[in-house]
Every structure is written in structure tokens, then in C-alpha cells.
PDB file of N, CA, C and O in Angstrom:
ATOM      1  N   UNK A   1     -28.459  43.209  40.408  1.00  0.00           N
ATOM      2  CA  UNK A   1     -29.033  41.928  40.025  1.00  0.00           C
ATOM      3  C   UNK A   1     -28.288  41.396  38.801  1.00  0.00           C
ATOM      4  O   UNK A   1     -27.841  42.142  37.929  1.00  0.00           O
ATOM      5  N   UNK A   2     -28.156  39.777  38.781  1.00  0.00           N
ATOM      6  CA  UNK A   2     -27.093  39.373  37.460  1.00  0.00           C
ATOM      7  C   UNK A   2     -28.041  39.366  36.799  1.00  0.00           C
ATOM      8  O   UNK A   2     -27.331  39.139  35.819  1.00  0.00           O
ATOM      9  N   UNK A   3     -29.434  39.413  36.202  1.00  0.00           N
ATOM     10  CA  UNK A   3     -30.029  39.715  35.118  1.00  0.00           C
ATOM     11  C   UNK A   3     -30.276  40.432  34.943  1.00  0.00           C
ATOM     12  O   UNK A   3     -31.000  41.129  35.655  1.00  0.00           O
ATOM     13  N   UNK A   4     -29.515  40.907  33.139  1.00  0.00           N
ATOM     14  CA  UNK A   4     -29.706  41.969  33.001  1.00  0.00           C
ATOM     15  C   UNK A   4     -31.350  42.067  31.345  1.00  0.00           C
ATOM     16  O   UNK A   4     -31.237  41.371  30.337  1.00  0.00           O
ATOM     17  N   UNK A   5     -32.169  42.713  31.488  1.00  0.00           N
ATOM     18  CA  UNK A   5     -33.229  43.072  30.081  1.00  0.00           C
ATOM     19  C   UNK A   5     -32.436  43.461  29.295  1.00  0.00           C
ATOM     20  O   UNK A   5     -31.494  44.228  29.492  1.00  0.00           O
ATOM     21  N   UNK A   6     -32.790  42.914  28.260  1.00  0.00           N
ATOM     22  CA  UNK A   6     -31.902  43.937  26.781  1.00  0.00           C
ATOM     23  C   UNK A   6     -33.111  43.922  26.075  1.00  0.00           C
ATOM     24  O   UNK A   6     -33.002  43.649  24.880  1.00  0.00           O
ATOM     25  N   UNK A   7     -34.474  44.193  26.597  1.00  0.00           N
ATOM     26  CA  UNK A   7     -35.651  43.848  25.152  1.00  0.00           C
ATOM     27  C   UNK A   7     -35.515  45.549  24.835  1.00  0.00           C
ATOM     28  O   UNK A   7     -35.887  45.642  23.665  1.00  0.00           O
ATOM     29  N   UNK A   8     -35.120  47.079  25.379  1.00  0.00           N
ATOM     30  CA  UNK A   8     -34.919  47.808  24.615  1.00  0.00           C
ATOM     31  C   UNK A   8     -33.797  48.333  23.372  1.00  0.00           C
ATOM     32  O   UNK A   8     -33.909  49.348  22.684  1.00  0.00           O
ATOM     33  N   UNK A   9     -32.600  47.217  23.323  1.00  0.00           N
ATOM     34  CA  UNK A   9     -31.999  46.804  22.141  1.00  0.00           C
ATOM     35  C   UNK A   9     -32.966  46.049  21.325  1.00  0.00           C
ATOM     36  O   UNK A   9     -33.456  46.658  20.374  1.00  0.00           O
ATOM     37  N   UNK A  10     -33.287  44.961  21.507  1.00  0.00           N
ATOM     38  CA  UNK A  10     -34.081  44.377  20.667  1.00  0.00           C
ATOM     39  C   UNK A  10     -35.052  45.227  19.905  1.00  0.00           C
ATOM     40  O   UNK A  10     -35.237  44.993  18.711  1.00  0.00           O
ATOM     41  N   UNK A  11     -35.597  46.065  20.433  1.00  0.00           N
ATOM     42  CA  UNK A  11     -36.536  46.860  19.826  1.00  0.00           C
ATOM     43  C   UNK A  11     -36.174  47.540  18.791  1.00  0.00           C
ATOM     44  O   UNK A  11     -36.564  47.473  17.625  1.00  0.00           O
ATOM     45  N   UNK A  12     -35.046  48.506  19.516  1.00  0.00           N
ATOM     46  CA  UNK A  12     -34.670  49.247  18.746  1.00  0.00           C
ATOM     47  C   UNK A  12     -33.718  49.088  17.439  1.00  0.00           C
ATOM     48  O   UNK A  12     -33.391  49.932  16.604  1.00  0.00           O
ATOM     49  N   UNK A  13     -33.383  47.693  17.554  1.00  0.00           N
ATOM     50  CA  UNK A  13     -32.681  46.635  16.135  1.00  0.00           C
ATOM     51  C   UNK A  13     -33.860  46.270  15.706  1.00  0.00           C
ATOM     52  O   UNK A  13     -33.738  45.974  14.517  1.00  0.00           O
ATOM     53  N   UNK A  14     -34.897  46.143  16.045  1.00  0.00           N
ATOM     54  CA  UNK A  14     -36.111  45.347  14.809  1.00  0.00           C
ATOM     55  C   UNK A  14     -37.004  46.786  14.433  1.00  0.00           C
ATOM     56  O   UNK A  14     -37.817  46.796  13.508  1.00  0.00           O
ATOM     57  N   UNK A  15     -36.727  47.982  15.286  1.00  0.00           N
ATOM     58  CA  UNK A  15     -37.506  49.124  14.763  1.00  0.00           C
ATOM     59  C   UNK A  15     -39.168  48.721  15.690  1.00  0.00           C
ATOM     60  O   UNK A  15     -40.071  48.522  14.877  1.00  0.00           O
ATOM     61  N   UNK A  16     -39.490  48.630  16.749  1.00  0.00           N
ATOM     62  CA  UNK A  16     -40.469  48.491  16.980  1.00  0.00           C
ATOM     63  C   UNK A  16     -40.736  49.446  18.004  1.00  0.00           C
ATOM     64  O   UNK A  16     -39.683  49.681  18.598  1.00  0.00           O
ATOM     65  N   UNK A  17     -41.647  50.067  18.444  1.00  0.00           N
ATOM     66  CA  UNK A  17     -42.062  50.471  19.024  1.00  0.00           C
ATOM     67  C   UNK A  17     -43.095  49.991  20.296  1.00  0.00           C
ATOM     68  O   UNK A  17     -44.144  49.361  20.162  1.00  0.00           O
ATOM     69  N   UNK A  18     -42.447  50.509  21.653  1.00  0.00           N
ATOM     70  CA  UNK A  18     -42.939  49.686  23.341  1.00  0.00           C
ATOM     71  C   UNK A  18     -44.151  49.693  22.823  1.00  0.00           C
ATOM     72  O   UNK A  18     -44.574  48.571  22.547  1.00  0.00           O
ATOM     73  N   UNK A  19     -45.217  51.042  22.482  1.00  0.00           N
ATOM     74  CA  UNK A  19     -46.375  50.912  22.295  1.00  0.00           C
ATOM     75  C   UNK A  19     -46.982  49.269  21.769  1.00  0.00           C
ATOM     76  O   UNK A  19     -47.382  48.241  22.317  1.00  0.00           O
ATOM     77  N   UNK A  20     -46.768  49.751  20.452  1.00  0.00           N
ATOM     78  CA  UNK A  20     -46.990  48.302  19.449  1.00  0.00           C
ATOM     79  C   UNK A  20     -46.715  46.982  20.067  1.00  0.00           C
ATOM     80  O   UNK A  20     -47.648  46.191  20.206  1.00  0.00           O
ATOM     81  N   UNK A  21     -45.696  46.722  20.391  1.00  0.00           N
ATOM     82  CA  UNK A  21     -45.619  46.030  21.384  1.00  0.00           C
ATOM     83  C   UNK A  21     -46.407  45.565  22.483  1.00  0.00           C
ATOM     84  O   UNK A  21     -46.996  44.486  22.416  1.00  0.00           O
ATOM     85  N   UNK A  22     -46.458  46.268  23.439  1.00  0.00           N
ATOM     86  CA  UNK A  22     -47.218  46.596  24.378  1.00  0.00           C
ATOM     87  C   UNK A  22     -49.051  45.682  24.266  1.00  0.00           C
ATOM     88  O   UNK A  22     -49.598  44.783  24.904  1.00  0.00           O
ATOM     89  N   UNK A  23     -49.450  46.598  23.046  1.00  0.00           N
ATOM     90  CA  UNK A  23     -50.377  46.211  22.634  1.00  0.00           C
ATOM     91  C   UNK A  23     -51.020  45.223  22.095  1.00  0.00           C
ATOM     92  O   UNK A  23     -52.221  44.956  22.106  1.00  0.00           O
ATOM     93  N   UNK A  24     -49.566  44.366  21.319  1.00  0.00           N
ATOM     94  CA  UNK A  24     -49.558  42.957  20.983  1.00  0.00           C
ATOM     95  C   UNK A  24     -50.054  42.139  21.923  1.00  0.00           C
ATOM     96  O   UNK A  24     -51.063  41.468  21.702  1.00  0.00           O
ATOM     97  N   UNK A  25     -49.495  42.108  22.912  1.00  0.00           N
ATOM     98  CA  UNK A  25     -48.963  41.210  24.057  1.00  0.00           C
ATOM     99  C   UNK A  25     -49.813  41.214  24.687  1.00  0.00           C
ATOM    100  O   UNK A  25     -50.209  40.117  25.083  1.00  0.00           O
ATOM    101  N   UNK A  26     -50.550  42.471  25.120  1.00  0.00           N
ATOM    102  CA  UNK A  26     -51.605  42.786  26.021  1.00  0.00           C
ATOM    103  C   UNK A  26     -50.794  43.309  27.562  1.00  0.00           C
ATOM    104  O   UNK A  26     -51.169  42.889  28.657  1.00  0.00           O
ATOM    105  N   UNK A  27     -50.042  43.947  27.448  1.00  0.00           N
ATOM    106  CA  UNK A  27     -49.660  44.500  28.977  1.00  0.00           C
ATOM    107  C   UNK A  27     -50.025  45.913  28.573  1.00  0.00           C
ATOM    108  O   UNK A  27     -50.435  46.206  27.450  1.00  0.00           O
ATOM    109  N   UNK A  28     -49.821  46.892  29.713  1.00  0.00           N
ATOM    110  CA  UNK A  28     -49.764  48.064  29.519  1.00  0.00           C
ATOM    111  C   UNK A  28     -48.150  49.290  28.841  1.00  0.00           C
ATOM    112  O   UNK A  28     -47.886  50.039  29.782  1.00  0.00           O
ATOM    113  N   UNK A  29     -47.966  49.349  28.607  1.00  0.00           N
ATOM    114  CA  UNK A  29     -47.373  50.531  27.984  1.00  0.00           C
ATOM    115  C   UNK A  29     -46.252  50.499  29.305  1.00  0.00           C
ATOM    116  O   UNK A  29     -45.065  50.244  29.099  1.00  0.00           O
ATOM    117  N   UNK A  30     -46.872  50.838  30.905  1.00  0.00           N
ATOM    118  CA  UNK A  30     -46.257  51.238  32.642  1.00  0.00           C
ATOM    119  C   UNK A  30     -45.589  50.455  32.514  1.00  0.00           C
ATOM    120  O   UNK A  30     -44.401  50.775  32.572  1.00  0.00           O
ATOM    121  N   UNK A  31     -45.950  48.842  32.244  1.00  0.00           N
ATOM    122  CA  UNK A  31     -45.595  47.692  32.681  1.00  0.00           C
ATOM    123  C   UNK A  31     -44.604  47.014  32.123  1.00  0.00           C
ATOM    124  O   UNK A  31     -43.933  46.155  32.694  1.00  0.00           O
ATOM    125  N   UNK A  32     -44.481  47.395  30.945  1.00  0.00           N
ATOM    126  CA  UNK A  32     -43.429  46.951  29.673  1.00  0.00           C
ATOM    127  C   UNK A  32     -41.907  47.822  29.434  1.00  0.00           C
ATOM    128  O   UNK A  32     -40.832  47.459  28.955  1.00  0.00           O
ATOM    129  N   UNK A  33     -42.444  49.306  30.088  1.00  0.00           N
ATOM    130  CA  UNK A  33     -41.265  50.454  30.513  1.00  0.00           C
ATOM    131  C   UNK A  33     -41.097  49.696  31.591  1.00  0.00           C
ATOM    132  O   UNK A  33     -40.127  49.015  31.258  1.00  0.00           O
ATOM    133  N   UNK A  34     -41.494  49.253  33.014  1.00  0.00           N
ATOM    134  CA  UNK A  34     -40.856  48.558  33.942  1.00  0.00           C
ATOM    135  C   UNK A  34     -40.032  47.340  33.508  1.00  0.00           C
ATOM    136  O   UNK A  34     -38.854  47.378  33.861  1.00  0.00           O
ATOM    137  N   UNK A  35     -40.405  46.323  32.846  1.00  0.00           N
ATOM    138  CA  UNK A  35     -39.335  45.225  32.303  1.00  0.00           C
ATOM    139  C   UNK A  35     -38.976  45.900  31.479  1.00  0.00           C
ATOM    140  O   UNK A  35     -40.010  45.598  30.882  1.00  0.00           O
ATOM    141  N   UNK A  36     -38.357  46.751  30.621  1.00  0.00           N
ATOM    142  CA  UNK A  36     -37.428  46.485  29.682  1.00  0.00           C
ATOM    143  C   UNK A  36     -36.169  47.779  30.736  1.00  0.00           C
ATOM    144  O   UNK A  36     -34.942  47.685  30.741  1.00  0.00           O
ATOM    145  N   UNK A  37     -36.859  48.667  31.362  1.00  0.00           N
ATOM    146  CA  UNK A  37     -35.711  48.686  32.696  1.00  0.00           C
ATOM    147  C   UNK A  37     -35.512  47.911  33.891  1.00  0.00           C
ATOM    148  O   UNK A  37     -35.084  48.226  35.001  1.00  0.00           O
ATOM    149  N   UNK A  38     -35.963  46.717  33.362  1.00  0.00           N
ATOM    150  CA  UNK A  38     -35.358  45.539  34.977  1.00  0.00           C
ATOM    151  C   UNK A  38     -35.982  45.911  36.024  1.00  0.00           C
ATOM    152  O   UNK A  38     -35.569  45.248  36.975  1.00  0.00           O
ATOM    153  N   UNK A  39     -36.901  46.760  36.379  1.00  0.00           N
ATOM    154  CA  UNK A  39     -37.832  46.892  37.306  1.00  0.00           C
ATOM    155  C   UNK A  39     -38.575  45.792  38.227  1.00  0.00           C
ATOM    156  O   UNK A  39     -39.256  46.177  39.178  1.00  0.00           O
ATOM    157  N   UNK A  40     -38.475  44.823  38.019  1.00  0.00           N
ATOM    158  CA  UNK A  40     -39.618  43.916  37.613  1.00  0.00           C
ATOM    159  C   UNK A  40     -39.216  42.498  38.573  1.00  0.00           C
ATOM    160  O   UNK A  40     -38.328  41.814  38.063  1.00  0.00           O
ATOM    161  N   UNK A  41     -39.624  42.125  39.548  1.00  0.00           N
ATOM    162  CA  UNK A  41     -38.948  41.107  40.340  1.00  0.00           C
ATOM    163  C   UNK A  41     -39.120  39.615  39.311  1.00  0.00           C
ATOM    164  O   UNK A  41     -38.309  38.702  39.467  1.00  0.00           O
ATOM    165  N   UNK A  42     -40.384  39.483  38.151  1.00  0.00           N
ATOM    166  CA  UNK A  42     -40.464  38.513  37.413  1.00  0.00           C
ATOM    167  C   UNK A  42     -41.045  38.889  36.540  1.00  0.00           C
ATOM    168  O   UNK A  42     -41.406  40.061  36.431  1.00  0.00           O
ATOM    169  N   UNK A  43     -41.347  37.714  35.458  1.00  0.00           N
ATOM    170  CA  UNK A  43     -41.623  38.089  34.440  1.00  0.00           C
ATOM    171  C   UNK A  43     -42.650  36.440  33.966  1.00  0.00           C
ATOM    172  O   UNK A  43     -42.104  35.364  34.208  1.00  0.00           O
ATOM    173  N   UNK A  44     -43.732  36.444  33.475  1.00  0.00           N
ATOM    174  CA  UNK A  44     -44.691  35.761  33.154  1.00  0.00           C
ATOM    175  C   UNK A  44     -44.137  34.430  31.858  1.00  0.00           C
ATOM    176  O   UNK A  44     -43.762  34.817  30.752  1.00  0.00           O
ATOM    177  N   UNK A  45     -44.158  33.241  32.128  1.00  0.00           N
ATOM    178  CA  UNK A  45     -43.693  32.580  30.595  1.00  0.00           C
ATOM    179  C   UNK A  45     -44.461  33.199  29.483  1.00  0.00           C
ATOM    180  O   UNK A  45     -43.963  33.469  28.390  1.00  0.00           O
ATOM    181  N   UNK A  46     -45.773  33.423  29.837  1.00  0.00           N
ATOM    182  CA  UNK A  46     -46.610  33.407  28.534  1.00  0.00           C
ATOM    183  C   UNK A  46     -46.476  35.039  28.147  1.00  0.00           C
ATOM    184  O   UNK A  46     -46.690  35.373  26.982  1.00  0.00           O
ATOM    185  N   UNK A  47     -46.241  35.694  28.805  1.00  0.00           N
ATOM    186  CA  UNK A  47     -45.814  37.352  28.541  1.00  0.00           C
ATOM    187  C   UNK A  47     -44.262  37.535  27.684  1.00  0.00           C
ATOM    188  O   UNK A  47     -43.981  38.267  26.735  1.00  0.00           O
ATOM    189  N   UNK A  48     -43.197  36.288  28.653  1.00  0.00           N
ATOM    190  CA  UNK A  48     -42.168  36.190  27.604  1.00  0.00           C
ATOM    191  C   UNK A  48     -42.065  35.618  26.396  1.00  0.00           C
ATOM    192  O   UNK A  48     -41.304  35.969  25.494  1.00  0.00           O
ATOM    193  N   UNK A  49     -42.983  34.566  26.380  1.00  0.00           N
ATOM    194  CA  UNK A  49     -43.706  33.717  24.860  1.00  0.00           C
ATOM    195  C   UNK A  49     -43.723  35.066  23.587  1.00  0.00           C
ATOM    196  O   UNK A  49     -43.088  35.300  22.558  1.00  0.00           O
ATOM    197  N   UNK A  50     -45.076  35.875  24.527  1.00  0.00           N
ATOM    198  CA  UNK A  50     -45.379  36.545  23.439  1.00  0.00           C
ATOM    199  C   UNK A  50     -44.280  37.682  22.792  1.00  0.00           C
ATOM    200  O   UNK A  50     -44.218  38.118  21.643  1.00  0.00           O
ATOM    201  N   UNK A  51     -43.495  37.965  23.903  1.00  0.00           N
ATOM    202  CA  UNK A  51     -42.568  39.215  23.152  1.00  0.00           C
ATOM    203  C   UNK A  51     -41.793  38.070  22.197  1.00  0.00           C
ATOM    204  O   UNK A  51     -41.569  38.345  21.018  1.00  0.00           O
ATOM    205  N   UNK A  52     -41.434  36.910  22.700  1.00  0.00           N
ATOM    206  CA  UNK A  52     -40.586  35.976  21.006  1.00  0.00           C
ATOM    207  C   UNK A  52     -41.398  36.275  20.440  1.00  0.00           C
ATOM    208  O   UNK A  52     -40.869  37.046  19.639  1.00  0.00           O
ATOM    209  N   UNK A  53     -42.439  36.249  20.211  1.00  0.00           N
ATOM    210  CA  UNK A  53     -43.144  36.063  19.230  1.00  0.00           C
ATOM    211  C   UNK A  53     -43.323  37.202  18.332  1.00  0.00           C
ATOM    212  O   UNK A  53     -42.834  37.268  17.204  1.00  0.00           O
ATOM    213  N   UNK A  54     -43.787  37.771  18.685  1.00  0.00           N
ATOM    214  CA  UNK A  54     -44.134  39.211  18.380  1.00  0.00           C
ATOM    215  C   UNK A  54     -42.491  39.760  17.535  1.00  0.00           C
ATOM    216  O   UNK A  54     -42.454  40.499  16.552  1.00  0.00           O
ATOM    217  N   UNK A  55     -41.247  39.154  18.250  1.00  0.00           N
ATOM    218  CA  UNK A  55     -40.188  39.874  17.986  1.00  0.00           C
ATOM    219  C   UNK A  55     -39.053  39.088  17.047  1.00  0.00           C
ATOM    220  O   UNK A  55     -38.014  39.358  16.445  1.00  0.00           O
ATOM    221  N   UNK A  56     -39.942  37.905  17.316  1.00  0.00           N
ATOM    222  CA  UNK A  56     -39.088  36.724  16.510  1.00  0.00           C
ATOM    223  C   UNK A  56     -37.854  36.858  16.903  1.00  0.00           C
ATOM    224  O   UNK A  56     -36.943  37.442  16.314  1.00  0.00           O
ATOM    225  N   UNK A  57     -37.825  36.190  18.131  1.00  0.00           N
ATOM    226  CA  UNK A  57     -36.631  36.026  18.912  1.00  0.00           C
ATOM    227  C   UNK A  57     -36.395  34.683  19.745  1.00  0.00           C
ATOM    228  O   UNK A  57     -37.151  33.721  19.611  1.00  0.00           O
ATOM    229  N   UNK A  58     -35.605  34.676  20.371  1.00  0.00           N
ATOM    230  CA  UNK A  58     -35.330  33.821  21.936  1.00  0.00           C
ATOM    231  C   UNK A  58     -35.115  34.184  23.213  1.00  0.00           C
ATOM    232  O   UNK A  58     -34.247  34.988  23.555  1.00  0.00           O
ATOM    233  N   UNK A  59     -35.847  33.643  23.922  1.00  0.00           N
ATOM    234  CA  UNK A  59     -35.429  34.606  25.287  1.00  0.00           C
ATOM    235  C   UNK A  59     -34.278  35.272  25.679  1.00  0.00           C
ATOM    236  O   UNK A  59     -34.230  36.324  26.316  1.00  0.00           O
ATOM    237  N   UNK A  60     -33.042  34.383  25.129  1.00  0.00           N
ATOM    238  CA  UNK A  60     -31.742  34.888  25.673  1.00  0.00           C
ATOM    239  C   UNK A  60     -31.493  35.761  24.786  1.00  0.00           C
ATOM    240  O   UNK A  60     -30.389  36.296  24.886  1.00  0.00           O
ATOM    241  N   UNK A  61     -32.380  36.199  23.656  1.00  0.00           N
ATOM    242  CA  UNK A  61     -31.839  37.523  23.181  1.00  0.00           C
ATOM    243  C   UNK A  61     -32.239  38.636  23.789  1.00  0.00           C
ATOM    244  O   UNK A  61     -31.818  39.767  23.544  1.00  0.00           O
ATOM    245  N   UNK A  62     -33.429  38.201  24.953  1.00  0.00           N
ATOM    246  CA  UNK A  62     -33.995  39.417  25.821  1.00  0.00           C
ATOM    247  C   UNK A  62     -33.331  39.697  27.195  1.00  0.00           C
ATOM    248  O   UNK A  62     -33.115  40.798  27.700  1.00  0.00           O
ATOM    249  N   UNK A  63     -33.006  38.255  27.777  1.00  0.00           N
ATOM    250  CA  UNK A  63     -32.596  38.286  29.195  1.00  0.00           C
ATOM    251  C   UNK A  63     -31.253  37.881  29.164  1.00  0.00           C
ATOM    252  O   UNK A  63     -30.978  37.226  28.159  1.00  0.00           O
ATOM    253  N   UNK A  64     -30.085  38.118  30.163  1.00  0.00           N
ATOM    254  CA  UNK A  64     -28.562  38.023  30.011  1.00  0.00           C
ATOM    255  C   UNK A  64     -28.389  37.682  31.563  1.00  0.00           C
ATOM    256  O   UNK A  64     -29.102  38.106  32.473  1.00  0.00           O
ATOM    257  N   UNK A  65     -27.349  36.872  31.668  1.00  0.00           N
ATOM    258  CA  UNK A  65     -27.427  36.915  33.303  1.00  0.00           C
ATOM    259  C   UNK A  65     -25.724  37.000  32.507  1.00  0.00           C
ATOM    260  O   UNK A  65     -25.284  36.703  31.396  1.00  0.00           O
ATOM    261  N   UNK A  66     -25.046  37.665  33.987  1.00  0.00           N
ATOM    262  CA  UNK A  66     -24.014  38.704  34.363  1.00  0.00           C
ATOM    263  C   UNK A  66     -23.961  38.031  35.816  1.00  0.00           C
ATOM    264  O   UNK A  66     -24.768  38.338  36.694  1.00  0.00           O
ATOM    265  N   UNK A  67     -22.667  36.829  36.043  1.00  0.00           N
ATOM    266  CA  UNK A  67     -22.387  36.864  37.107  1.00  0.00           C
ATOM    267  C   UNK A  67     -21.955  37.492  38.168  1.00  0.00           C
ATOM    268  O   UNK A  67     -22.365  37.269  39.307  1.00  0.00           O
ATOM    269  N   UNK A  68     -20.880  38.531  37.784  1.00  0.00           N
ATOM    270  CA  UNK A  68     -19.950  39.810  38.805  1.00  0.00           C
ATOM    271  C   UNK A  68     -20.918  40.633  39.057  1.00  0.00           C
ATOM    272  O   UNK A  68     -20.601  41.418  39.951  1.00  0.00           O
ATOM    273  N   UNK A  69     -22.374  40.848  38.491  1.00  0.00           N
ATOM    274  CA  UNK A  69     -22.981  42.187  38.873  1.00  0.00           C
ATOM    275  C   UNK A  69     -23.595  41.924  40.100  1.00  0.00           C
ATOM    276  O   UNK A  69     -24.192  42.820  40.696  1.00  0.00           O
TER     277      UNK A  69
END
């Protein structure tokens, strides 16, 4: 798939932890290990809202599209 997740860089550059996270946002812990390994056929605006938020970011610092892949 040409999109690729990078929210476990992100994390691990702001020091956060999936949990904490997780918990912010309101998903589960399962569900958040599935998107941040691309698992995930989609992904919610207001679920991606909250990780900016939470991470003080922009989406495209989470999601990458990769044409050749």
C-alpha cells in the first residue's frame, strides 16, 4: 500500500507513550498498535484530529504516501 503510518516515529520523537495516547483519544491500546502498523483499511477524521492534537502535529507528519510501493 502507498500509505505509509509513521505515528510510531512521532511518538517516539515527542517521548509518548501508545498507552497515553491511546487513552487521550479514546481508542483502545489493539486499535492504535493496528494503525500505527498500517493495519487498518481507514482511519476516522476525528480520531486523526485527536492524535494532532494530542501530538501537536499535522497529519502529514503521521501519514506519507509512497508512490512505487
Amino acid at each position: 500500500m502507498p500509505i505509509i503510518v509513521r505515528l510510531d516515529v512521532l511518538l517516539a520523537k515527542r517521548k509518548v507513550k501508545s498507552k497515553d495516547l491511546a487513552a487521550h483519544i479514546g481508542i483502545t491500546e489493539a486499535n492504535l498498535s493496528l494503525l500505527k502498523s498500517g493495519k487498518v483499511k481507514g482511519v476516522r477524521f476525528a480520531t486523526l484530529a485527536a492524535i494532532c492534537e494530542y501530538l501537536e502535529c499535522q497529519p502529514g507528519d503521521i501519514l506519507e504516501y509512497h508512490e512505487d510501493l
